[in-house]
C-alpha positions, 0 to 999 in steps of 0.5 A: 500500500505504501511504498515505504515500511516507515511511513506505513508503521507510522500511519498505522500508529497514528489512525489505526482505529480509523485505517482497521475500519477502512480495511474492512470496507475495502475488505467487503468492497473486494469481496463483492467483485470476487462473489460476481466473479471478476467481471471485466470491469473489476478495478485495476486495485484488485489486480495488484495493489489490494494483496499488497494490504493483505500482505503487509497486514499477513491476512493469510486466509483472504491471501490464500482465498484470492490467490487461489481463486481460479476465476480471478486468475482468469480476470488476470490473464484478460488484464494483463496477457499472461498468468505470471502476475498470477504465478508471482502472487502464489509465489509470494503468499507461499513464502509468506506461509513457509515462513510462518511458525507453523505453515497451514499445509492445508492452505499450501496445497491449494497454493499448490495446485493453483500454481500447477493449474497455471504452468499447466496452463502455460505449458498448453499455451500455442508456442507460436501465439506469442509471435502472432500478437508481436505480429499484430503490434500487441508486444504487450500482450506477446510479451505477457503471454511468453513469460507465462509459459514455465517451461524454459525450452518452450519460454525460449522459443516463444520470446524468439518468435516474439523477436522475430515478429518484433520488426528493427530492434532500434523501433521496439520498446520492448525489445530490451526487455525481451532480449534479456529474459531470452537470453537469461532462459537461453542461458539457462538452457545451455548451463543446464545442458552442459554436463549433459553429453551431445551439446545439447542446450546450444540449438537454443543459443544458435536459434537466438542469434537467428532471431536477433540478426533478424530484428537488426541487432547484429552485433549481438547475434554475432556475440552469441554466434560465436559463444555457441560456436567455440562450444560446439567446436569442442563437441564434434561428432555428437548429435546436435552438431549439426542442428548448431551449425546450420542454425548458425549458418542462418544467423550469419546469412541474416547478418548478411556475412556471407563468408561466415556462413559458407565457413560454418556451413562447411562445418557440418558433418553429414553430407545431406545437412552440409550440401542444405547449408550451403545451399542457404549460403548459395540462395544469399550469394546469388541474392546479393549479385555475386552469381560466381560465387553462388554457383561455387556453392552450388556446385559444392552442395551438389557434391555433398547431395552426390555422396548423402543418403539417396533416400531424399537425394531427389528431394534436397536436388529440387532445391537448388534449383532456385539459386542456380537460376538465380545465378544465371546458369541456365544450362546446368539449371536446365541438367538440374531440372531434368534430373529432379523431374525424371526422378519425380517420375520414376517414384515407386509409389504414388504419394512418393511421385506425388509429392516429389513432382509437387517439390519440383514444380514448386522449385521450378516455379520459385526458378521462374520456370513457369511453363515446367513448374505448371505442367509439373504441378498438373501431373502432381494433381492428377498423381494425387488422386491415387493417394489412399488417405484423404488427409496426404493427399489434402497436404501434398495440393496444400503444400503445391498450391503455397508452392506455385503462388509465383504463377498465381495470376495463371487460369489454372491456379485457380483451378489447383487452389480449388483441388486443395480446398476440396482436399481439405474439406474431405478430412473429417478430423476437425484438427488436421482439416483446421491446420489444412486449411490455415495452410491454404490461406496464403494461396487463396490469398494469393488469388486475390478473391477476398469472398473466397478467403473469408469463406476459408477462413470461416470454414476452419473457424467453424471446424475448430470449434469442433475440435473437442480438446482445449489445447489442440483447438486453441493450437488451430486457432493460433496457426490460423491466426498466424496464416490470416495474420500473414495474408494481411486481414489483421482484424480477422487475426486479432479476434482468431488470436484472441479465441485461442486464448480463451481455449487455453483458459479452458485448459485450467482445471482440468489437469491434475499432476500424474499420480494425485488421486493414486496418493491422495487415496491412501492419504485420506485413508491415514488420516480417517476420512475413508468415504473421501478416500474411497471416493478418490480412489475410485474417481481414478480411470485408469483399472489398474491404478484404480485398484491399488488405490482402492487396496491401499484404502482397504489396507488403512482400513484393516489397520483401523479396525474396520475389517468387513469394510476393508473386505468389502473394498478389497473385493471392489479393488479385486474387480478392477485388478482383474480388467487390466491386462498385467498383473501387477494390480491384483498383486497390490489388492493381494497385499491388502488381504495379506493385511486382512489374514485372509490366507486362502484369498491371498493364495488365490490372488498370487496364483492367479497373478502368477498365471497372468504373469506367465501368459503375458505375451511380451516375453520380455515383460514377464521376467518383471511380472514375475519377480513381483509375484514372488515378492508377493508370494514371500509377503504370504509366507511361502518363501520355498516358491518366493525363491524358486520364482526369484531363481526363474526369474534369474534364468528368464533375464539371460535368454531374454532380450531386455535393456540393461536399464529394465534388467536393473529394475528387474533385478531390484525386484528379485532382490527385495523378492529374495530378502522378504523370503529371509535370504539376506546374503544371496539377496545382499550379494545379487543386488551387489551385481548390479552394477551398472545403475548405482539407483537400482543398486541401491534400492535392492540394497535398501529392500535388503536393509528393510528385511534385516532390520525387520528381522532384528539385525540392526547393526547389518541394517546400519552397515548396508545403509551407510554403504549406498552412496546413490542419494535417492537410494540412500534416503531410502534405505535411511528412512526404511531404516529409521522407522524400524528403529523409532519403536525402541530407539526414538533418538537413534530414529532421529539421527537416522532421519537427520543423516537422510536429510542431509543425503536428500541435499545432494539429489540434483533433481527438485522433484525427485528430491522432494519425493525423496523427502515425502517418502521419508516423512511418511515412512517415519511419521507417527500418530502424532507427527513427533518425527516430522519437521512440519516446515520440512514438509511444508518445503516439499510441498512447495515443489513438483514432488508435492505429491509424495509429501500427502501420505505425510501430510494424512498422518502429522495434520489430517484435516489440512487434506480435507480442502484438497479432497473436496477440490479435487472431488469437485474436479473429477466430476467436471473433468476425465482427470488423465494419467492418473 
């Protein structure tokens, strides 16, 4: 409210009676605009300045409320373009809460969510939307809606394309602005990318200079050309090499330095991608008057196309047809041609002579021969028409109608336009048909009929109105934006950007990070409110997940006391199990009847899983399917079969073909398998075989540290966790660990959970590190949370792992789940919540 601290506290002291009243009004005035749901002319206040009073005076319950009111966030989006005032604000009350003595976890996971919503919704964002409004003249809006995208690869791309559309660096006022976030996210990128192999990272720089040599700005791309180039020449022979230096070729080609471009191009590897470069150099060359040198290159394109893969060999030929014309080599040009028509002729299948001829004619006409270009197109038409799928044939005319729009003012244009329009119409997808005709905009255009482009773009208005999911209708939406934008009716694009973005608006709500409802279940389960938990569990679509849910529920329920109930949901769980085609669920539902004692029903449930798990028709997921049954079967107590499986198991690994990564899960698995049967030192010995993942390894250590210490041997215990130097591992053989010894030793607990907190620190990966945590704090968490620090767990909540913090959060603080649960049982009933 004030922008200095003194000057507030000081007033507050003076009128402090008075300014209470006065909040109260405001409070009341703001909560009228939240109750009619944000209209349009809600006052600009209430975007900003208001939750800085509520800040300052640490409101935290109408914090949350507001921060996490998705229809405000919507209002937002309106105002300003973007969802980053929107994520700020969360971020903002987050760290308010976290700092607080004792964090509201409940409030925290409304925060949460409400911060997933909007990345989700960032992440679902057209890419390409940002550059059309920079595009349209609306930088402050392209500007916005690229800093809402979370994703830095994604962010990236956006703020390149809003440069690109920005026109001369020197007329933007917003160019600065987005020159520096592009290159701290690029920078980003390529930090987080260096100590990975294959230079990955560097693309983006490369694609930067690109789009900063476009907009003017050309000592810059030259700074970030040469950065991207010193780094790329120290990691030949990796698979972005390439990809680098041909993005830099096209960087050096925008600043017109033509002697750097023809030096990176021939610093390409592979002959095809070279003889590409050379042949953007050639195009400059020839451009630029100096036809000498343009057909030098050219020459030495054709060289490297002689010597690539012939697989596209005629393709990449089409294309160096317009600079050797532009060059004025009319004889070569006319042995080019030929040789590129002939080899159009002579494709095998139809769609393959098709598109080739199409190619051709297009490379033809951009030469200026138009008699070929035209007789070619004609035999690309009438080849189409033997194309069998609708949707190929609709883009090869697409693609030949843009191609031929040199010959635009030709009767027969008209003619070809029509074919593709009717091509296009022919497609019943409301998606692929959408992109089609976006693609034919310009060439209807190019006819200069204007009834004739409003009806196309009508058209695929109206078809991506039927397109039935938020992000792939507001992606169509957004290319068709793009194409009209281009063909110069900027109304028309202005309001199809616009519906784009109401598109994407829709997209909030209903996502829901992968795995919620399978955790959330059990979660509600330990903290006793079983109908929500039984509610969650179900919601979940996906069979299998849906019955370990439902078993993990019946489970806390055994545990509870309630054991006719569990029965009961463990039957449910059963059903489930069984529509799923592998066995692993009806595993999980056995393990709840192990809880329940039901010993006859276990038996029936591992034989019937052991069945399925032998009748799996990929042989090579049935080693994995098996070594699950034997963990089982050593859970019922039949550890004789828990060992013959595992040595299966074993046998079935070295005649069938896996990867090295899946044999390592599999071996991890036998290896818990072969320690719940009580023999530690052949599981202790197998799970030091695997090593070439040290992750697997230490996981099979920790099931061994988790059955020794279970059978008493707590010193072995201590000795196997300390000895996994894997962090991910190691927290959890620590945490298995710490929650056997909790029941005698509450101290030495401690110093256990202290020693996983502290491997924790070194996992690299947020999200993995969080889950880490939430798992631990799970495990060790007693009836009254004595374990648990509160603000460690609030701190994993505050991440992408938040999810793995919730069987924690049920155990120390149960009803902070009760706001989550009803949030998210309100969702599955509007939404089919996927990858659950």
């Amino acid at each position: 409210m004030f922008a200095h601290e003194t000057l507030r506290q000081t007033a507050e002291l003076r009128f402090g009676a008075a300014l209470a009243d006065h909040h109260e009004r405001i409070h009341i005035w703001a909560a009228s605009y939240r109750d009619s749901g944000w209209p349009p002319h809600t006052p600009p206040y209430l975007l900003r300045g208001y939750l800085r009073l509520l800040a300052a005076a640490r409101d935290m319950p109408r914090l949350v409320g507001f921060a996490t009111d998705a229809a405000r966030h919507d209002w937002m989006r309106g105002r300003t373009g973007g969802d980053a005032l929107a994520l700020a604000e969360i971020a903002t009350v987050t760290d308010l809460l976290i700092r607080q003595p004792a964090p509201d976890l409940g409030a925290l996971l409304l925060l949460t969510v409400a911060r997933d919503d909007l990345e989700e919704r960032g992440e679902h964002t057209p890419i390409g939307l940002p550059e059309v409004w920079a595009g349209l003249g609306r930088l402050d809006r392209a500007v916005a809606l690229a800093h809402s995208i979370t994703s830095p690869f994604l962010r990236a791309y956006a703020l390149r394309g809003v440069i690109r559309a920005s026109g001369p660096h020197h007329a933007n006022i917003w160019y600065d602005e987005v020159i520096t976030a592009a290159t701290a996210v690029t920078r980003d990128i390529a930090s987080a990318s260096a100590h990975r192999p294959g230079g990955f990272g560097l693309d983006a720089v490369a694609e930067l200079a690109t789009a900063v040599a476009t907009a003017g700005d050309h000592d810059r791309a030259r700074r970030l050309s040469r950065a991207a180039e010193v780094t790329a020449r120290t990691n030949s022979h990796t698979p972005t090499h390439d990809a680098v230096f041909k993005e830099l070729t096209n960087a050096a080609v925008a600043t017109g330095d033509h002697a750097r471009a023809e030096q990176l191009a021939r610093a390409l590897e592979w002959p095809d991608e070279r003889a590409k470069a050379l042949i953007t150099v050639a195009s400059a060359v020839a451009a630029a008057g100096d036809r000498a040198h343009a057909i030098e290159l050219a020459r030495a394109a054709k060289a490297d196309l002689d010597s690539s893969d012939p697989t596209m060999y005629a393709w990449d030929l089409a294309s160096l047809l317009p600079p050797v014309a532009a060059a004025g080599e009319h004889a070569w040009y006319q042995e080019l041609a030929e040789e590129a028509e002939a080899a159009a002729y002579d494709q095998k299948r139809d769609m393959d002579r098709a598109d080739l001829l199409a190619v051709v004619a297009s490379s033809a006409a951009a030469a200026g021969d138009h008699d070929r270009a035209i007789r070619l197109a004609k035999d690309a038409v009438a080849a189409s028409h033997t194309i069998p799928y609708t949707g190929e044939r609709a883009d090869t005319l697409g693609k030949l109608a843009r191609g031929m729009a040199a010959v635009a003012s030709c009767d027969w244009y008209l003619e070809l336009v029509t074919h593709a329009e009717a091509a296009a119409y022919a497609v019943t997808d409301h998606a692929q048909r959408v992109n089609l005709l976006a693609q034919l905009v310009a060439a209807v255009a190019a006819t200069g009929d204007e009834d004739w482009f409003q009806e196309v773009v009508g058209q695929a208005r109206t078809a991506a109105g039927k397109i039935p999911g938020e992000k792939d209708r507001a992606d169509g939406l957004s290319d068709l934006a793009a194409a009209v934008a281009a063909a110069g009716d900027h109304d028309r694009a202005v309001e199809l950007a616009a519906a784009s973005e109401t598109a994407v608006r829709g997209i909030l709500g209903s996502y829901l990070r992968p795995g919620v409802l399978g955790k959330l279940a059990p979660a509600m389960a330990a903290a006793g409110d079983y109908d929500r938990a039984e509610q969650i569990a179900r919601a979940i679509p996906n069979a299998g997940s849906r019955a370990q849910a439902l078993a993990q529920v019946a489970t806390g329920m055994t545990a509870a006391g309630a054991r006719e109930r569990a029965i009961e949901l463990a039957r449910e769980a059963e059903a489930a199990a069984r529509r799923y085609p592998h066995p692993w669920p009806l595993c999980a539902v056995a393990n709840a009847v192990v809880a329940i004692g039901d010993d006859g029903w276990c038996r029936e449930l591992a034989g019937e899983a052991e069945r399925g798990a032998r009748a799996l028709s990929d042989p090579r997921q049935r080693p994995g399917a098996l070594a699950t049954v034997a963990t089982l079967v050593a859970a019922i107590g039949d550890c004789g079969h828990a060992l013959a499986l595992a040595s299966e198991v074993e046998i079935d690994l070295d005649t069938v073909a896996a990867d090295d990564y899946s044999r390592a899960n599999v071996q991890a698995t036998v290896v818990a398998a072969v320690a719940a049967a009580g023999d530690y030192v052949r599981a202790e010995r197998l799970a030091r075989g695997i090593t070439r993942y040290a992750y697997q390894q230490g996981h099979a250590l920790a099931a061994v540290v988790a059955a020794v210490a279970a059978a008493g041997d707590y010193v072995r215990a201590k000795r196997l966790a300390r000895e996994i130097t894997e962090p991910l591992s190691q927290v959890e053989a620590l945490g298995k660990l710490a929650a056997v010894v909790a029941a005698y030793d509450p101290e030495q607990a401690a110093s256990l959970i202290a020693q996983a907190e502290t491997a924790a620190s070194a996992i690299e990966s947020t999200g993995q590190r969080a889950g880490a945590l939430g798992e631990l704090m799970a495990r060790v968490a007693d009836g009254n949370g004595a374990a648990v620090s509160i603000p460690l767990l609030a701190q994993v909540i505050n991440s992408p792992g938040w999810s793995d913090a919730l069987l924690a959060v049920g155990r120390v603080d149960p009803a902070a789940l009760s706001p989550l649960c009803d949030l998210l049982l309100a969702r599955t009933n509007r939404f089919l919540l996927k990858y659950q």
